[in-house]
MDAnalysis code that builds the backbone (N, CA, C; Angstrom):
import MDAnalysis as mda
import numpy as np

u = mda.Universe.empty(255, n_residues=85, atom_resindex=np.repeat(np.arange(85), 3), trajectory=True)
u.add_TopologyAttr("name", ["N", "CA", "C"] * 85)
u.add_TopologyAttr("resid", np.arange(1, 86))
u.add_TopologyAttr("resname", ["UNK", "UNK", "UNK", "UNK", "UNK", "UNK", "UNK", "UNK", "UNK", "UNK", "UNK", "UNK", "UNK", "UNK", "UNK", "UNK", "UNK", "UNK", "UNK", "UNK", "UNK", "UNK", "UNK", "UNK", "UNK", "UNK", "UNK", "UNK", "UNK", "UNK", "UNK", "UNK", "UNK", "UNK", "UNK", "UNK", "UNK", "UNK", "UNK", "UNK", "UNK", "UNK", "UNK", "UNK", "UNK", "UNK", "UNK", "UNK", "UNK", "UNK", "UNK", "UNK", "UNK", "UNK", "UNK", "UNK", "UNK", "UNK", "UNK", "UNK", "UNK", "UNK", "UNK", "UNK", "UNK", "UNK", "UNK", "UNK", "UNK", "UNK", "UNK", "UNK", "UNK", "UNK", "UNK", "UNK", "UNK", "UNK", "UNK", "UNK", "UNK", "UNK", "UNK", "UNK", "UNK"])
u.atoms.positions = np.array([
    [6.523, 2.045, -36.304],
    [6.140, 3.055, -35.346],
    [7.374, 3.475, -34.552],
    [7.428, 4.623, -34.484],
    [8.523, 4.956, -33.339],
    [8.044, 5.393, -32.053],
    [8.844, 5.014, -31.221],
    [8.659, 5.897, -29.712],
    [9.796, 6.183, -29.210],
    [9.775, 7.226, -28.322],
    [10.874, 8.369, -27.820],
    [10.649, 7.614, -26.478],
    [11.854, 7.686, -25.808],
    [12.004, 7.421, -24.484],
    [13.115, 7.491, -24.013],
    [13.232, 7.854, -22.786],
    [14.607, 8.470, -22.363],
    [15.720, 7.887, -22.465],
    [16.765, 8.664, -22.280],
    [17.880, 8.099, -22.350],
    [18.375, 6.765, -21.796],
    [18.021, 6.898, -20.584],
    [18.529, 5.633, -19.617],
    [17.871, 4.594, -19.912],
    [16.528, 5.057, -20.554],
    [15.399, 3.513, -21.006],
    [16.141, 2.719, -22.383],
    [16.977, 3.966, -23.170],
    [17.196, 3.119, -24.252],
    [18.248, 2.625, -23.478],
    [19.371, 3.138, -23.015],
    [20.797, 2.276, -22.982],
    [20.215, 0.964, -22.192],
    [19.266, 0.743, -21.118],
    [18.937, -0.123, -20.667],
    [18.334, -1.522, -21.773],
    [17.522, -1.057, -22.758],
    [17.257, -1.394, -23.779],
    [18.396, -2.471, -24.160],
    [19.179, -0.997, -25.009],
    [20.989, -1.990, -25.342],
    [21.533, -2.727, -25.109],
    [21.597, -2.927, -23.118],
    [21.920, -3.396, -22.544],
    [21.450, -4.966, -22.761],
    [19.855, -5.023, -23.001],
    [19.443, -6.243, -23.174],
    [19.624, -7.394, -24.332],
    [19.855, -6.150, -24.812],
    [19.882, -6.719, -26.544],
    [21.461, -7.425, -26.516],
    [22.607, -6.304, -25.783],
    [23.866, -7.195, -26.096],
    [23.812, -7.967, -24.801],
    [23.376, -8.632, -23.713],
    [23.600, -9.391, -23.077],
    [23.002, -10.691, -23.345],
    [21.733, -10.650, -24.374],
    [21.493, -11.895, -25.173],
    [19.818, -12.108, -24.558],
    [19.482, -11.619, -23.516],
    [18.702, -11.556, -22.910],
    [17.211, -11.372, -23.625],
    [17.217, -10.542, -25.075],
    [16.130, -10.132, -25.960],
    [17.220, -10.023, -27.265],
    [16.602, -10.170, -28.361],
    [16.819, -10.677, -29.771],
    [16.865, -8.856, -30.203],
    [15.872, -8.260, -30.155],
    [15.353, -6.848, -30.584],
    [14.728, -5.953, -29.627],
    [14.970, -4.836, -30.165],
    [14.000, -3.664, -29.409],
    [12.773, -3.904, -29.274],
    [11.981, -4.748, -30.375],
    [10.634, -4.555, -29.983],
    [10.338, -5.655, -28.826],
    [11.374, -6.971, -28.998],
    [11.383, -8.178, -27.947],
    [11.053, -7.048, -26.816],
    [11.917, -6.276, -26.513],
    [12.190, -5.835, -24.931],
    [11.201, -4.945, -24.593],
    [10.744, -4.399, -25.783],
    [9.306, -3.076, -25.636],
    [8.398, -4.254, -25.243],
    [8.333, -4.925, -26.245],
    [6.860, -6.000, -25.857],
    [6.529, -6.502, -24.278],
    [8.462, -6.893, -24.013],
    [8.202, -7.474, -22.418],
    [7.868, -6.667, -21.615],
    [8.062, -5.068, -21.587],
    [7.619, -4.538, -20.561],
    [6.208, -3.957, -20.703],
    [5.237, -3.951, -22.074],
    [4.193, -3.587, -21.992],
    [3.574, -5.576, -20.843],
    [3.795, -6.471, -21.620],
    [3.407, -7.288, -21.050],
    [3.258, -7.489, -19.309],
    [4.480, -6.776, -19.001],
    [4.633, -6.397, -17.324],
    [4.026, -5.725, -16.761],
    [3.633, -4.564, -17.688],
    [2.215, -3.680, -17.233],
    [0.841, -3.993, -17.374],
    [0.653, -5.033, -18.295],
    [-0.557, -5.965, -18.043],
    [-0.545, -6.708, -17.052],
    [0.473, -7.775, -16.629],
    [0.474, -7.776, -15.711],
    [-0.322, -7.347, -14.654],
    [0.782, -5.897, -14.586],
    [0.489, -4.963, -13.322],
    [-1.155, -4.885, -13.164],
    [-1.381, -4.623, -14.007],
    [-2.829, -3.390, -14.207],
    [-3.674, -5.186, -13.493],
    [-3.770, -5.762, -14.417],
    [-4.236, -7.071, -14.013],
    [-4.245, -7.549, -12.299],
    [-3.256, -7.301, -11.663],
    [-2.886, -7.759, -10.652],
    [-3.812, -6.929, -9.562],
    [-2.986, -5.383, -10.365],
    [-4.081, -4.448, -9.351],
    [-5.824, -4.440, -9.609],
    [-6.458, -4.983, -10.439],
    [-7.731, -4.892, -10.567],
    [-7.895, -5.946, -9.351],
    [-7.378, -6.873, -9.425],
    [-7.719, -8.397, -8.622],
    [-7.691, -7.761, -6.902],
    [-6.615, -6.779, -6.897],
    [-6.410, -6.434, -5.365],
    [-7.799, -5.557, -5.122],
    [-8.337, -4.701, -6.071],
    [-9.470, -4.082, -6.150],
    [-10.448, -4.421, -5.781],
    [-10.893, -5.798, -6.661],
    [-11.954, -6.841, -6.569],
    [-11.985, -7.263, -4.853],
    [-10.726, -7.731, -4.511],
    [-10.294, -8.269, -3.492],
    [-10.662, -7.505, -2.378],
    [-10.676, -6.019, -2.131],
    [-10.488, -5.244, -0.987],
    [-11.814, -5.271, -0.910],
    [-12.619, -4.920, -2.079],
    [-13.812, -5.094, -2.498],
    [-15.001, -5.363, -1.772],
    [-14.309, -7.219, -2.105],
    [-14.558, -8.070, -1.327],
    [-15.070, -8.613, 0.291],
    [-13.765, -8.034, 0.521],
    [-13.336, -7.664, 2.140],
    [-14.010, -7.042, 2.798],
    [-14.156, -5.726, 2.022],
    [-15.194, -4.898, 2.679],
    [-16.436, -5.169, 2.624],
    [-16.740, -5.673, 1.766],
    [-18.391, -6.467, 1.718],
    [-18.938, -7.612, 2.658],
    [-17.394, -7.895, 3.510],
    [-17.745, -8.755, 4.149],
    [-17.641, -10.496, 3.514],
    [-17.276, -10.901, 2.497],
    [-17.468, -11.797, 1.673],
    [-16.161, -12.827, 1.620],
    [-15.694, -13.099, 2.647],
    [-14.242, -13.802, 3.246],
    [-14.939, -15.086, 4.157],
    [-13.341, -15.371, 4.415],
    [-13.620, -17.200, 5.495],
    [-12.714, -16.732, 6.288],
    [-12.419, -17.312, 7.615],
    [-11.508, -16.563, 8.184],
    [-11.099, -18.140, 8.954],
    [-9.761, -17.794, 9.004],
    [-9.518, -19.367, 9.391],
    [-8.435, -19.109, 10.587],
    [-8.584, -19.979, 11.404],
    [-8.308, -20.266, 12.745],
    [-6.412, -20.881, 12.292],
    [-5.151, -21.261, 13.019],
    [-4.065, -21.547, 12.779],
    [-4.118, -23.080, 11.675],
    [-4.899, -23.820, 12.610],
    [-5.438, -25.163, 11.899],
    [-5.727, -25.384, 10.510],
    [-6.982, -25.115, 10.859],
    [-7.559, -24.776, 9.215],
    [-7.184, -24.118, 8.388],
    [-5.991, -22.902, 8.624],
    [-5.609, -22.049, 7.360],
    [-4.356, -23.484, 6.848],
    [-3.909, -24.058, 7.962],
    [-2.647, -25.310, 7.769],
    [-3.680, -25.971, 6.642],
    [-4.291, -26.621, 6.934],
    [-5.169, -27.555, 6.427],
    [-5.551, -27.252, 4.793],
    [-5.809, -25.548, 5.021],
    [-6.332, -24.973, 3.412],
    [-4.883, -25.342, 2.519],
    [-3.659, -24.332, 3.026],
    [-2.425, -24.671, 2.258],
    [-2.156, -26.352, 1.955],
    [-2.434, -27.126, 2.865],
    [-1.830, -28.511, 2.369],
    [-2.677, -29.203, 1.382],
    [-3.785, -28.706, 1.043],
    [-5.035, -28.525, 0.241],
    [-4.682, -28.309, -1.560],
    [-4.498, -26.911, -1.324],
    [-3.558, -26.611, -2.416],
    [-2.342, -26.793, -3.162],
    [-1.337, -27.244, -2.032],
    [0.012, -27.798, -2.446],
    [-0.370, -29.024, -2.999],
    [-1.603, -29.780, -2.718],
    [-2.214, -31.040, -3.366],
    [-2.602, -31.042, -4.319],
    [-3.228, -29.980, -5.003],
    [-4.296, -29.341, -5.715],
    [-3.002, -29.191, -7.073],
    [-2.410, -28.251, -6.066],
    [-0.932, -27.874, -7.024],
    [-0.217, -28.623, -7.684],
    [0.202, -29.797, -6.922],
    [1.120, -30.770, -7.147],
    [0.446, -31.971, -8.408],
    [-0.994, -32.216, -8.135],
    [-1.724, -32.977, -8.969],
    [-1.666, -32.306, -10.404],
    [-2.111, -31.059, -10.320],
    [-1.993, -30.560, -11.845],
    [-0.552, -29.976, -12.290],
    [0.403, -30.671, -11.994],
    [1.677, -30.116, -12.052],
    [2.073, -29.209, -12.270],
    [2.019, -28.259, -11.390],
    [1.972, -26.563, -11.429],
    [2.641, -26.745, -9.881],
    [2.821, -27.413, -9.194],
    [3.745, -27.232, -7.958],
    [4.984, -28.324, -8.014],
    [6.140, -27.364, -7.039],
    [7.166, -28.724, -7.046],
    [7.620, -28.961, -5.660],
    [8.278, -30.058, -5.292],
    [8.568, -30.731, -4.335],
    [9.537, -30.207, -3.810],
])
């Protein structure tokens, strides 16, 4: 398949390919569709989220307890080794 894209997208492209950074063109096409999943992903969640908000459907936490939630999670985090020290 081919695709056209501007100038500056390919040399940027190039750029990746000779700095070692991506193997091929399609490596570097792939990573940035993946970035726009991402995106799109991220923004549905903020969607859901505002959503949310507006529905009223939140906890609202006092200085304490929001402390308390984070040290919660950094626990949470740290146990399933997905956080670091």
């Amino acid at each position: 398949m081919s695709t056209e894209i501007s100038p500056e997208n390919e040399r940027f492209i190039e750029k990746q390919i000779a700095s070692g950074t991506f193997r091929t063109r399609s490596d570097v096409l792939d990573a940035g569709v993946e970035l726009l999943r991402m995106r799109n992903e991220l923004l549905d969640r903020i969607d859901e989220s505002r959503r949310q908000l507006d529905s009223g459907q939140y906890t609202e936490y006092d200085e304490q307890t929001l402390q308390r939630r984070f040290e919660e999670l950094k626990a949470r985090a740290h146990n399933t080794g997905h956080g670091a020290k």
